[in-house]
N, C-alpha and C positions, 0 to 999 in steps of 0.2 A: 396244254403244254405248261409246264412250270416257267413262272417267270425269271428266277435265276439261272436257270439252263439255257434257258433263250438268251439272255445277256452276256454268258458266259460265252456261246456257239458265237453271237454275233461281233465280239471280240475279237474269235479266231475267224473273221469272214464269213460267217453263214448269213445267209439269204433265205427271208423265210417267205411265206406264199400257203397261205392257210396254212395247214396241217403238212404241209411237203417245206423241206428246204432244201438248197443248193451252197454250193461253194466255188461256185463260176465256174466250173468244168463238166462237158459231159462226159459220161461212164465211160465209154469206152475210150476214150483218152488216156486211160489210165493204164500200165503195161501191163503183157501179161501173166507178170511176176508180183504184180500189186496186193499187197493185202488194202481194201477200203475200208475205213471206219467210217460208218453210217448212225449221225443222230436217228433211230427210228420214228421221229417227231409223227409219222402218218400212224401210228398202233398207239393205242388205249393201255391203257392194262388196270385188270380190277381184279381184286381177291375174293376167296369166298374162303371165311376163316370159323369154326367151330367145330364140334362132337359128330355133327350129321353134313358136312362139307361134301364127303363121298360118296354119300348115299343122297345127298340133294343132287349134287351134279348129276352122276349118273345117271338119276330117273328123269333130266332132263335132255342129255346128252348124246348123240351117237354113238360115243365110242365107251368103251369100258372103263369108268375114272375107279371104279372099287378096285380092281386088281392092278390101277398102275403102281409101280415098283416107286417107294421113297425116292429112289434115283433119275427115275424117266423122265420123259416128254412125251406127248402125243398131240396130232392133229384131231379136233374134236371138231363139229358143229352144232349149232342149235337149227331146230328144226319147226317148221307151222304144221299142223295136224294133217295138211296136205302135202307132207313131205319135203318143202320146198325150202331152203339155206335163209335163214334168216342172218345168219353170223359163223365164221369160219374162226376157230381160236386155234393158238398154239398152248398147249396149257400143258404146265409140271406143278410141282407140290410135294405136299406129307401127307397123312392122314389127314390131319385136322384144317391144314392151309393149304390151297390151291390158286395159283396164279394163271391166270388168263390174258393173254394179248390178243388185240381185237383191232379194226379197224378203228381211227379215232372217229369216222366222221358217222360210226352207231355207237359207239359207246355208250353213251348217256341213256339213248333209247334200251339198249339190251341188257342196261343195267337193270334199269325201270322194269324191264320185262321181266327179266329173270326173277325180280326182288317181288312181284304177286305170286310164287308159286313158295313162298318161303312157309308162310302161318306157321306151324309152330312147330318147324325142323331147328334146332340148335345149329344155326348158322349165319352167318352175318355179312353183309356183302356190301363191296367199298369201291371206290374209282380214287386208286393210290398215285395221282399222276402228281400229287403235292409230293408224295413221298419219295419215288423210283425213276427213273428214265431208263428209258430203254436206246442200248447200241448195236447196231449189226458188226460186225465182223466178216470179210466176204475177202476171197481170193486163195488160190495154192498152197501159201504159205501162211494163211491165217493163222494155225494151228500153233507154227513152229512161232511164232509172234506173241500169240497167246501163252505159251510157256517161260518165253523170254520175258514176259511182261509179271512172273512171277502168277499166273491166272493158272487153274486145273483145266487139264482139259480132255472133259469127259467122251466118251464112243457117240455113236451117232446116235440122235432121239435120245440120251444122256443129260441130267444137267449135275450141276458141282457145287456146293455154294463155294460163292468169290467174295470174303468178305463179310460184310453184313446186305449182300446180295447174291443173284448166281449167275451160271454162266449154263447157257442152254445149247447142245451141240444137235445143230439141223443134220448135217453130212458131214463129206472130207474139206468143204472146206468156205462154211458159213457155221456162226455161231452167234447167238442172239445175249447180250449181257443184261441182266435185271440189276441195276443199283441205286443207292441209297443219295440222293440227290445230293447229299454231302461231299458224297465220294468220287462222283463220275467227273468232276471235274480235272481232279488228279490225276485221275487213270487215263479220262482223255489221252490228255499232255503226254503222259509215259508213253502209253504207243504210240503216239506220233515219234515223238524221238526216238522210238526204236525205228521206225520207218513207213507206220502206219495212214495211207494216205487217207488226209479229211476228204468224204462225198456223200452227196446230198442222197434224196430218195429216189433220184432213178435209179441209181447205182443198186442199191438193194433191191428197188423191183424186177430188175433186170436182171439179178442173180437169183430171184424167186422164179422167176416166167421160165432161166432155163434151167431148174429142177424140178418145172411142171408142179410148183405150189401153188395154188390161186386163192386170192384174199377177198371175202364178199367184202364189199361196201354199199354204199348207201345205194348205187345207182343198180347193185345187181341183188339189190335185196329182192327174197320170194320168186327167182328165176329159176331157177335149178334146184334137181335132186340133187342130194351128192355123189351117184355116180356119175351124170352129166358131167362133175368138177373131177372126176378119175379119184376120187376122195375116200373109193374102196382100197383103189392100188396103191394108195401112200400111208395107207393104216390108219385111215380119219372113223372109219366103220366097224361096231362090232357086230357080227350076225350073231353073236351067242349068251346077249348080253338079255334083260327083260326089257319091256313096254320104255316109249321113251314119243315124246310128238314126234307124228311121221312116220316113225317106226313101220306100221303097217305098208307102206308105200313103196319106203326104202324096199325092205324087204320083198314085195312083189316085183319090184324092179328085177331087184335081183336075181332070182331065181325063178317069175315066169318070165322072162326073157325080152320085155317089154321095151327096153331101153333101145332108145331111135336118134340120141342125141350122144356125143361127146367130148371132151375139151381138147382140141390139138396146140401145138405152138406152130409160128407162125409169126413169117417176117411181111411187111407191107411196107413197099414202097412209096414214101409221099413225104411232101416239106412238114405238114402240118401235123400235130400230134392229135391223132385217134382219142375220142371222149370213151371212157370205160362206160358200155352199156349200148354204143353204135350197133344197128342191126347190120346183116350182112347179108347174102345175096348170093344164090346160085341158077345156071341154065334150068335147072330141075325145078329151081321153086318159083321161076319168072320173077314176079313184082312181089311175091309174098317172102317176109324176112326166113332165111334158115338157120339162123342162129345170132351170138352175141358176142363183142366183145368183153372181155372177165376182165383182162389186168391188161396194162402197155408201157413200153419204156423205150427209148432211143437206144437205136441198137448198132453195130460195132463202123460199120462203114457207112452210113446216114439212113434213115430211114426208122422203120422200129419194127421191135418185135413183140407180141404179143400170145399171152393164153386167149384161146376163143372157141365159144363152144359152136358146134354145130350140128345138123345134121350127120350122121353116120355115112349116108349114101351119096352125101354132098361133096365130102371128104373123099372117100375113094374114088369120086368123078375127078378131082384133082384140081377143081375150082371154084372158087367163090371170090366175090369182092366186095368192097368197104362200102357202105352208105348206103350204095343203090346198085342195080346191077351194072352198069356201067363203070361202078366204080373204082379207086384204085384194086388192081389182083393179089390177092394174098397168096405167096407161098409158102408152103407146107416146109416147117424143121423137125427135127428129129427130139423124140421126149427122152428122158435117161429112164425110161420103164416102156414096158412092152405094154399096149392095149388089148383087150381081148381080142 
């Protein structure tokens, strides 16, 4: 995290706590006309700038980086030769520059990794958190917020540039801003005073969990395929793209029909907040874990809600619980996409 952002946020009351900060309020305190502004202090972001940027990414990548649009966004992930989610990004760009948001607590690590597969591709790869900060945008009226505050504001999977940074449109109505550490402090302030309320990072994982995105970190690194994370059905996956690590696995998953695991959302009742990577527990599988928690966040009337993957046959039984099998019971919410 940069150090003048951090002094700047903790001026206006933020409260930091590793890579997560707060502003003495939980998420759903906030009405449900709220636009949130979210320091995104828990996401990394690193560039990969040169001639072979597209054709680096790509051969490392899931999802298609040669054919995304100067314009887009797309959910991409990196992959271990056995198919398994090493790093989930949000990533847009141009031909030659590609910007990736990543969990901050692998950043370093995925930087490192990605930066051995370079030799002698015309590409140059950087961890820009001296340069850019990242803010979320999250609520109804974000949108109309964002246009009042003088920002573009582009379609969905969209980004804009805002500035000497951009503005990245998730849906209808979350939007991720990339800017120039100079600048974010201004703009801050501006939406606040148009009505913009400052919130920490539950606020924005808690408006990720309910549009069914899920962010690897450290604790769910090498778990999961990407279809486990439904990372086919939010267009993290290209089937039509060449050779990429994992590749081969993904793809079997796929299409011989192998897949026995998948990620539902889901509320848990209990004081205490769920550690991202808690195993979970069904009648079917007695004392042997059926799955995992991905992501959690304090949810509207106490308790929390969470992505969590699990068995398939677990799910349609219609129960599982926390910890252990006795533990608290999760129930099942409704995702905004249809599972197969």
């Amino acid at each position: 995290m940069n150090p003048n952002w951090n002094t700047f946020l903790a001026e206006r009351g933020a409260v930091f706590d590793n890579d997560t900060v707060s502003f003495g309020a939980r998420p759903e305190l906030a009405s449900a006309e709220s636009t949130l502004m979210v320091p995104l202090t828990h996401l990394g972001l690193l560039r990969s700038r040169g001639e072979d940027s597209a054709p680096f990414l790509h051969n490392l990548f899931s999802n298609d980086v040669k054919k995304l649009a100067p314009d887009a966004a797309q959910w991409n992930s990196f992959n271990t030769p056995k198919g398994r989610m090493l790093a989930s990004f949000l990533l847009w760009g141009t031909p030659t520059d590609h910007w990736l948001a990543v969990s901050a607590d692998i950043q370093a690590a995925v930087l490192k990794k990605l930066s051995m597969y370079v030799l002698r591709s015309k590409v140059k790869l950087a961890d820009v958190a001296d340069e850019f900060v990242l803010i979320g945008l999250t609520g109804p009226l974000a949108a109309d917020l964002a246009a009042r505050g003088g920002l573009p504001v582009p379609a969905d999977m969209r980004q804009a540039a805002a500035g000497g940074g951009f503005i990245v449109r998730l849906n209808a109505s979350a939007f991720v801003l990339a800017l120039p550490v100079a600048d974010a402090p201004a703009l801050f302030d501006a939406l606040q005073a148009l009505g913009a309320q400052a919130a920490g990072t539950a606020a924005w994982q808690l408006a990720m969990i309910r549009i069914g995105v899920p962010l690897i970190t450290l604790a769910t690194q090498e778990e999961f395929v990407a279809q486990m994370l439904n990372y086919e059905l939010i267009g993290g996956v290209s089937f039509n793209k060449g050779c990429y690590p994992g590749q081969e696995i993904v793809a079997r998953t796929q299409y011989l029909g192998k897949l026995k695991k998948r990620m539902y959302r889901v509320s848990i009742d209990t004081d205490t907040m769920p550690s991202v990577g808690t195993d979970l527990y069904t009648p079917e599988f007695g004392d042997q874990s059926a799955g995992k928690v991905v992501n959690v966040a304090p949810s509207a009337n106490g308790g929390f809600e969470a992505l969590a993957v699990m068995q398939m046959s677990c799910a349609e039984a219609g129960e599982a619980h926390l910890g252990s099998p006795n533990g608290p019971r999760l129930a099942f919410l409704e995702l905004p996409y249809a599972l197969p």
